[in-house]
Structure formats: structure tokens, C-alpha cells
C-alpha positions as CSV (number, residue, x, y, z in Angstrom):
1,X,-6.7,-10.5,-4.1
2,X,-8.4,-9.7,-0.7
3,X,-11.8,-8.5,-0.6
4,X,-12.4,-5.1,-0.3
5,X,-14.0,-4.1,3.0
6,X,-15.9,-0.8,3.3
7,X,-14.0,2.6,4.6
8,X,-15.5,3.4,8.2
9,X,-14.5,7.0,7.8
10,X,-18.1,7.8,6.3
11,X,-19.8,6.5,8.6
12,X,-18.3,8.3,11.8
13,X,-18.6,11.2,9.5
14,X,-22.5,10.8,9.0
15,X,-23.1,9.7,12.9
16,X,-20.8,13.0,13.8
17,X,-23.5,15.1,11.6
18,X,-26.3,13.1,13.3
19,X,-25.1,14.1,16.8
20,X,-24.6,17.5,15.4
21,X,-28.1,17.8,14.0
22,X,-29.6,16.6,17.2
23,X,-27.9,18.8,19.2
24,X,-29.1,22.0,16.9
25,X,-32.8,20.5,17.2
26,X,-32.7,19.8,21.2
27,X,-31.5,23.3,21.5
28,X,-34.0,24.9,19.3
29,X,-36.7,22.9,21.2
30,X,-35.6,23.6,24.5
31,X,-35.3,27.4,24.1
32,X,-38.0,28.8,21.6
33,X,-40.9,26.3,22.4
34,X,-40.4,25.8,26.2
35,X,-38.2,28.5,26.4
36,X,-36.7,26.9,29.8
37,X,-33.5,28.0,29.3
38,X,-32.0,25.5,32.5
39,X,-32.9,22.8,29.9
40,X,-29.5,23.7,28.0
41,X,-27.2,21.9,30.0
42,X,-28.9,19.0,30.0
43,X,-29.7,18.7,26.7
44,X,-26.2,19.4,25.9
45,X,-25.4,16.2,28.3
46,X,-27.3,13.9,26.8
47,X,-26.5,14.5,23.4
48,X,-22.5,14.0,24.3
49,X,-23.9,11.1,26.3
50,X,-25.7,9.5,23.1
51,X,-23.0,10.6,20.7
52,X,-20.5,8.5,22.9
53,X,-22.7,5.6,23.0
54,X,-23.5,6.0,19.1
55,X,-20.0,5.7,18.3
56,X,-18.7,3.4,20.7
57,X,-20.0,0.4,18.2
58,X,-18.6,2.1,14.9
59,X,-15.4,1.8,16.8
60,X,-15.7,-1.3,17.9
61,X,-15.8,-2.4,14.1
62,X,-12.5,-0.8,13.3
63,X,-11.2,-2.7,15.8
64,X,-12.5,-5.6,14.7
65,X,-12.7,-5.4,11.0
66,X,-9.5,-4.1,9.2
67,X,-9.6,-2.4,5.9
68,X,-7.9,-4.6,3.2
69,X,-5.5,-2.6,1.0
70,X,-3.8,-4.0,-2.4
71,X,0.2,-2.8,-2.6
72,X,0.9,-3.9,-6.3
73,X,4.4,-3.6,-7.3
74,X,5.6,-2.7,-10.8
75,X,8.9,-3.3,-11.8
76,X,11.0,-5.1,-14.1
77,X,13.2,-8.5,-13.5
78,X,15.8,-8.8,-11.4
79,X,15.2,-5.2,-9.5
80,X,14.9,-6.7,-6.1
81,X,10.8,-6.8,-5.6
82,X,10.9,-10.4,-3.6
83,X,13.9,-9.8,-1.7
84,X,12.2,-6.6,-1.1
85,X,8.8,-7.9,0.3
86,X,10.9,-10.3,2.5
87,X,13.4,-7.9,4.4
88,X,10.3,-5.9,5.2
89,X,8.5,-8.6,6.9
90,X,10.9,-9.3,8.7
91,X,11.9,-5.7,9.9
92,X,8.5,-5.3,10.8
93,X,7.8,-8.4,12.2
94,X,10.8,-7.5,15.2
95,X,9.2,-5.0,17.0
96,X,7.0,-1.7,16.8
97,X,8.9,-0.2,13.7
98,X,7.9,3.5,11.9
99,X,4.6,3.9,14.1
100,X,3.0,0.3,12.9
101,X,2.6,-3.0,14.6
102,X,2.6,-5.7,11.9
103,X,2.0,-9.4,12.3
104,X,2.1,-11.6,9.4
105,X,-1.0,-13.1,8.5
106,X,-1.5,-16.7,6.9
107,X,0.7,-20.0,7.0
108,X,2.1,-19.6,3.3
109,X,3.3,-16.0,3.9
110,X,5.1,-17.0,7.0
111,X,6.5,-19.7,5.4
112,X,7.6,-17.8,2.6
113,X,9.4,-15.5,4.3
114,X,10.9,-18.3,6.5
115,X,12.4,-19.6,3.5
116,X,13.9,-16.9,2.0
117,X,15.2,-15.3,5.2
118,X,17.4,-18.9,5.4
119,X,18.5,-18.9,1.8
120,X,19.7,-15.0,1.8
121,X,21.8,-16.5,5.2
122,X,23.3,-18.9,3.1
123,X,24.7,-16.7,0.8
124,X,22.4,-17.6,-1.9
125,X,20.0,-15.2,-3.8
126,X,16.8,-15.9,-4.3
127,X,15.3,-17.5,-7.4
128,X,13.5,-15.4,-9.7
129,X,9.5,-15.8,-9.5
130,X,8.6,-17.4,-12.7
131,X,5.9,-15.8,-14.9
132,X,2.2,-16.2,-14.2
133,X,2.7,-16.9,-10.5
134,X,1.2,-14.5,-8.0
135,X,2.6,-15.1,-4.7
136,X,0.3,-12.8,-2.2
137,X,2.9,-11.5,1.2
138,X,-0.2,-10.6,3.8
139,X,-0.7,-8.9,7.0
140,X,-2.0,-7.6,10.0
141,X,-0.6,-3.8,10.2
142,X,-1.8,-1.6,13.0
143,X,-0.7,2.1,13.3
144,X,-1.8,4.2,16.2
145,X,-3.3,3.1,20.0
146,X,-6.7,3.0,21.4
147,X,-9.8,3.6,20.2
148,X,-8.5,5.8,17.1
149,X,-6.2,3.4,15.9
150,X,-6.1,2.2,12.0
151,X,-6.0,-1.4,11.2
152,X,-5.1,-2.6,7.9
153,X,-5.1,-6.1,6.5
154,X,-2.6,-6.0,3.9
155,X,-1.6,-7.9,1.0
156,X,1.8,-7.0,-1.7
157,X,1.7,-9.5,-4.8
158,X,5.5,-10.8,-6.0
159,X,5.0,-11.1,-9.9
160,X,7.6,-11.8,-12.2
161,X,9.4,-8.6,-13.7
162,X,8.4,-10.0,-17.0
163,X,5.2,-9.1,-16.4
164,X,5.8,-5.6,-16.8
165,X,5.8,-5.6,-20.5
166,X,1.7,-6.0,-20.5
167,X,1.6,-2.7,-20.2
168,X,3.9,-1.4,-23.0
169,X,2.1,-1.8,-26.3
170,X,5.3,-2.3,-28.6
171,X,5.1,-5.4,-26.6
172,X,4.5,-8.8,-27.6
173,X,2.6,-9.4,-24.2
174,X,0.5,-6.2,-24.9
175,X,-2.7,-8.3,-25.6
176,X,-2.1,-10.9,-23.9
177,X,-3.0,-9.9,-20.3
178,X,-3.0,-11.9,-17.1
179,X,-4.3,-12.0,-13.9
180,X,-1.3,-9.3,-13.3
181,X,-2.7,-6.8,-15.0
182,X,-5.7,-6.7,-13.7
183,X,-3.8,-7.3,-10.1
184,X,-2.3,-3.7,-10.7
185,X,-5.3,-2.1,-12.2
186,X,-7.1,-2.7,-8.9
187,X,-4.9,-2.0,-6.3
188,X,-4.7,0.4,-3.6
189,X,-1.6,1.5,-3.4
190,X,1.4,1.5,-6.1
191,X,5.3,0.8,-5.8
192,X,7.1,1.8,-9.1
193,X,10.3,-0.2,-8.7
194,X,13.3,1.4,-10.2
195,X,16.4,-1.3,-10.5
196,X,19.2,1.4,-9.5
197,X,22.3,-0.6,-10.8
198,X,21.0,0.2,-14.6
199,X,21.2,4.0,-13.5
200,X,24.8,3.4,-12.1
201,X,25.9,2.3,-15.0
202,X,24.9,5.1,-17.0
203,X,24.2,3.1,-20.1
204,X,21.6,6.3,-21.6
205,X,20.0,4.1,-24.0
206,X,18.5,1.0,-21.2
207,X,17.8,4.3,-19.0
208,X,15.6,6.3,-21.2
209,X,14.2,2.7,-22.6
210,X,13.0,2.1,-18.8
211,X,12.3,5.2,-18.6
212,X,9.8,5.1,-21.3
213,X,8.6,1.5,-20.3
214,X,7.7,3.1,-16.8
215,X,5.9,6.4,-18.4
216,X,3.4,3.9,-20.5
217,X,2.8,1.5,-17.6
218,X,1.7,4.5,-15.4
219,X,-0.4,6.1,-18.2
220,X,-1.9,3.1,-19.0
221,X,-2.8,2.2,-15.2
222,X,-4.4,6.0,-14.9
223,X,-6.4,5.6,-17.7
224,X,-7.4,1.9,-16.2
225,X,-8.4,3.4,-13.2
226,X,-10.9,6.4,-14.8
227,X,-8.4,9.2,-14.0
228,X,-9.2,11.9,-16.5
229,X,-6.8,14.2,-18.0
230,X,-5.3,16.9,-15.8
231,X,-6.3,14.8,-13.3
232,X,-5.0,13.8,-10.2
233,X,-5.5,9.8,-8.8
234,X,-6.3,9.6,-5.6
235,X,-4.0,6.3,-5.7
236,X,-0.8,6.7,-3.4
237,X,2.1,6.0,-5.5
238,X,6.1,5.4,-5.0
239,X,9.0,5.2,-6.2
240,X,11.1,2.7,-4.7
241,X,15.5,3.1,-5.8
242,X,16.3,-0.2,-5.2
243,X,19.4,-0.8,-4.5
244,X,20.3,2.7,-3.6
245,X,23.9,1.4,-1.5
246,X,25.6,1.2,-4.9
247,X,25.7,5.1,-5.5
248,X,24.6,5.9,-1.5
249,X,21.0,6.4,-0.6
250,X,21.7,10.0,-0.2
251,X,22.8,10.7,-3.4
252,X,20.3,8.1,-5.2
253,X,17.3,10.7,-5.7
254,X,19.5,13.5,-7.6
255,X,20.9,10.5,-9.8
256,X,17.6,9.1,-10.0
257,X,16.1,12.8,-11.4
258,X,19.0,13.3,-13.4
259,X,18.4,10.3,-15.0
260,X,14.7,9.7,-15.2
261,X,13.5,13.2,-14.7
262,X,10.3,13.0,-16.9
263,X,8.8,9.8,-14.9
264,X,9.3,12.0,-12.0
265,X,7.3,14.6,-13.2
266,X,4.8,12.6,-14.6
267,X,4.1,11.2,-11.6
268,X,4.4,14.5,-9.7
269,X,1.3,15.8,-11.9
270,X,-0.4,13.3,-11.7
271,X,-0.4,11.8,-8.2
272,X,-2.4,13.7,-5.1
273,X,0.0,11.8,-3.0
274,X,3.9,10.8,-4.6
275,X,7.0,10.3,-3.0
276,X,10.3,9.2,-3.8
277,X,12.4,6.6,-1.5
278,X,16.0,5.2,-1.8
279,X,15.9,1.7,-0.2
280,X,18.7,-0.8,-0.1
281,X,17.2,-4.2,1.2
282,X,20.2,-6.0,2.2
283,X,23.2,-3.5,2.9
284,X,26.3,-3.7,1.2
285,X,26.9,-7.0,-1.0
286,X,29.2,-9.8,0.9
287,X,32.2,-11.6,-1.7
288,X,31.3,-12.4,-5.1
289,X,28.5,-10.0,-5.3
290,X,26.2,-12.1,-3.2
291,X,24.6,-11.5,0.1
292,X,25.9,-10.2,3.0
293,X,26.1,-12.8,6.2
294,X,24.4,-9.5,8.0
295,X,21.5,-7.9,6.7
296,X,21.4,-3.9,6.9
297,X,18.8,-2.7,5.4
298,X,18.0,1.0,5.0
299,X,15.0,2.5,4.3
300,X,12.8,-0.5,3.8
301,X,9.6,0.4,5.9
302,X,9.6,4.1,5.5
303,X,7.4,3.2,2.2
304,X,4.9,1.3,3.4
305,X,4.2,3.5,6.5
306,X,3.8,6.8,4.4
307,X,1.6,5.1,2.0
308,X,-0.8,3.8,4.8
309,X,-1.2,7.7,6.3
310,X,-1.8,8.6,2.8
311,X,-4.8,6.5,2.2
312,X,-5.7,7.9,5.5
313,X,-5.3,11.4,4.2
């Protein structure tokens, strides 16, 4: 897990009250002590002047020093989280793509991708991550221009799905926590991935099961993270329909609330910022159910981008 860098935003905050301050004082000083009211202008001058030059530095560190932000991923095996991860480095990596400019960051992570972009080509899925690896997808993700812009270093951890079940307390794994846990506890930002082909199926029994499972991992991570009752976290959280080609990603939110409509509210209640996103990685599956020579994803970034301007918000 990165290490957590410190928000500039309270710091141009306090130098903007400074420059305000000084301002109020100069103006008090010129007028009612020297009461030389030609003094004005210039005093209004030079605290613009010193403002600009006050700042110039604080914005030279955001330009310099991203913010590091945590994307955990909750979700249970098989839902598509690594395939996930690796279709969104890659759209992002093409070009300037939902108002960010990414890069990925680190040897391992472009290799990573690498490899998995080739094996999807082949026809092949990719292997399921085994349990108690953490495999850490970074990045250099840039949103804005100039001076103003927002830099963020990113990093998503790929867990196994198994890893889910340490936060369900009718678990086995209940008490016996790992480094994923904790990975989740402390993270910035939250996907709750929901495997859409169990919703297709309309088997009620797995659905309200996974429902449930979902409803007790988010309860348990709010109380992790010291969000009191009524409540709201402060943590941006989605929900991610994985899979959403099988029943159409325009139909999969209304199947989604028909089907989970409790998680939905929960999170509603409980989340300043929430929002809801049908996403199908890879397009319609090729012969035999495996992947398609193309790629065509559909709503792979629009997640990541909405959850950067919420921490912004």
C-alpha cells in the first residue's frame, strides 16, 4: 500500500485566508492611520502581487508531488476484478480518455498488464489470483491542465474473491484476517463488485445470499473506518455490474435494483458520494464462452474518473 501523502487543498485554503487577512489589515492601515486614501491601489497591488508569489510554490508541489489514493476492490471469485483492472489500463493507457491522462507506473504493473492483454488475445481467460496474493496495478493519473490540475498516484489491489468471506462472520475466515482486510479497511476509494451473470440467472436464493454477504462486508468496513450511525462516510463508493453485456448495460441497473435493492439503499444512506455503473470489460464473449479476438469494452473508465472528482469534492 502506497504511502499516504498529505491533501494540498488546506494549505491553499490557509495561504488564501492569509492573503485575505493581509489585505483587510493593509487596507485598514492605509486608510484610518495614514488616512492616504491613494495608498489603496497600491496596497491592493501588492497583496495580488504577494498572493501570486505565495502560491506559485504550493502549486509547484501538486505538480510535483501526487496524492496517493488506495482503490480497494470487493468482490467475490470469478466476478471479473483482474480482467477488470487490465482492460482499464489499457483503455487508459491509449490516449486522453474521460478527462484523465494516465501512465502506468512501475515495471511489475506494466508487465502485468502485458501479460494478460496477450493471454485474453489468445482466447484464454485469465487464471484466478490465488489467495493471499496482493498484486498492486499503479499509476500516474492526471485530470485537468495547467497550474490547477490534479495529480494522483494510484494504486487498485487484485485479491482473490475468496477473500471476501473475512468480512462475513458466519464465516470460517471471519477471524482469520489478512493483509486484505486491512487493505480494504484503509483505502480511499471502494469498488463493490457485483458478478452480473448470478443476477441473470435469477437463482433468488445465491442473489439474496450475495446480497447479504455484500450488506455485512459494507457494514463491517463503515464501522472499520469510525463512521457512526446515521452517518455518512466520506469514502467514495461503487458499484461496479460486471458483466452487464449479458442482460445489456442499459437494462443492468433496473435488474441490478430489482434484485439487490436493499444493498442499494444501504449504500445510498450511507455514502456522501455512491453511484452505480454497468461495465462489461471485454464485449460480447467469442465461441465457447471465451474471449472475444476484439475487445469492446463499455463503461470501463467512467468509474474511476467519477471517483477521482469525488475525492476532489
Amino acid at each position: 500500500m502506497p504511502k499516504k501523502t498529505t491533501s494540498i487543498t488546506p494549505i491553499l485554503l490557509v495561504t488564501l485566508v492569509a492573503m485575505v487577512g493581509l489585505f483587510v489589515l493593509s487596507l485598514w492601515f492605509s486608510v484610518v492611520s495614514y488616512r492616504l486614501p491613494f495608498l489603496i491601489p497600491l496596497t491592493v497591488l501588492t497583496t495580488l502581487l504577494t498572493a501570486m508569489v505565495a502560491t506559485l510554490p504550493f502549486l509547484y508541489v501538486v505538480r510535483r508531488h501526487p496524492t496517493s489514493l488506495v482503490i480497494s476492490m470487493l468482490g467475490t471469485q470469478a466476478a471479473g476484478k483482474t480482467v477488470y483492472v487490465t482492460v482499464l489500463f489499457n483503455q487508459l493507457s491509449i490516449g486522453h480518455v474521460g478527462g484523465m491522462t494516465f501512465s502506468q507506473y512501475g515495471s511489475e504493473t506494466v508487465e502485468m498488464v502485458h501479460s494478460n492483454l496477450s493471454r485474453l488475445a489468445e482466447g484464454k481467460w485469465l487464471p484466478s489470483t490465488p489467495p493471499l496474493l496482493l498484486f498492486p496495478f499503479r499509476a500516474i493519473v492526471r485530470m485537468g491542465s495547467g497550474f490547477f490540475k490534479s495529480v494522483y498516484r494510484i494504486e487498485i489491489g487484485d485479491f482473490a474473491g475468496q477473500h471476501m468471506h473475512e468480512f462475513d462472520a458466519s464465516s470460517e475466515h471471519w477471524l482469520h484476517k489478512t493483509k486484505y482486510f486491512d487493505y480494504v479497511i484503509q483505502s480511499d476509494i471502494v469498488f463493490l463488485v457485483i458478478d452480473m451473470a448470478l443476477i441473470v440467472k435469477a437463482d433468488r436464493i445465491k442473489t439474496a445470499q450475495l446480497q447479504n454477504a455484500f450488506k455485512a462486508a459494507f457494514q463491517i468496513l463503515l464501522e472499520k473506518k469510525g463512521v457512526q450511525e446515521r452517518k455518512k462516510t466520506r469514502t467514495p463508493v461503487a458499484i461496479l455490474l460486471m458483466k452487464s453485456d449479458l442482460c445489456g448495460t442499459s437494462s443492468a441497473k433496473a435488474l441490478f435494483t430489482r434484485a439487490m435493492p436493499e444493498l442499494r439503499d444501504l449504500c445510498q444512506n450511507r455514502c456522501a458520494h455512491f453511484a452505480i455503473f454497468p461495465v462489461s470489460s471485454i464485449g460480447k464473449l467469442g465461441k465457447s464462452n471465451s474471449p472475444p479476438q476484439r475487445l469492446k469494452p463499455v463503461g470501463v473508465v467512467e468509474p474511476l474518473a467519477w471517483a477521482l472528482r469525488s475525492v476532489e469534492l
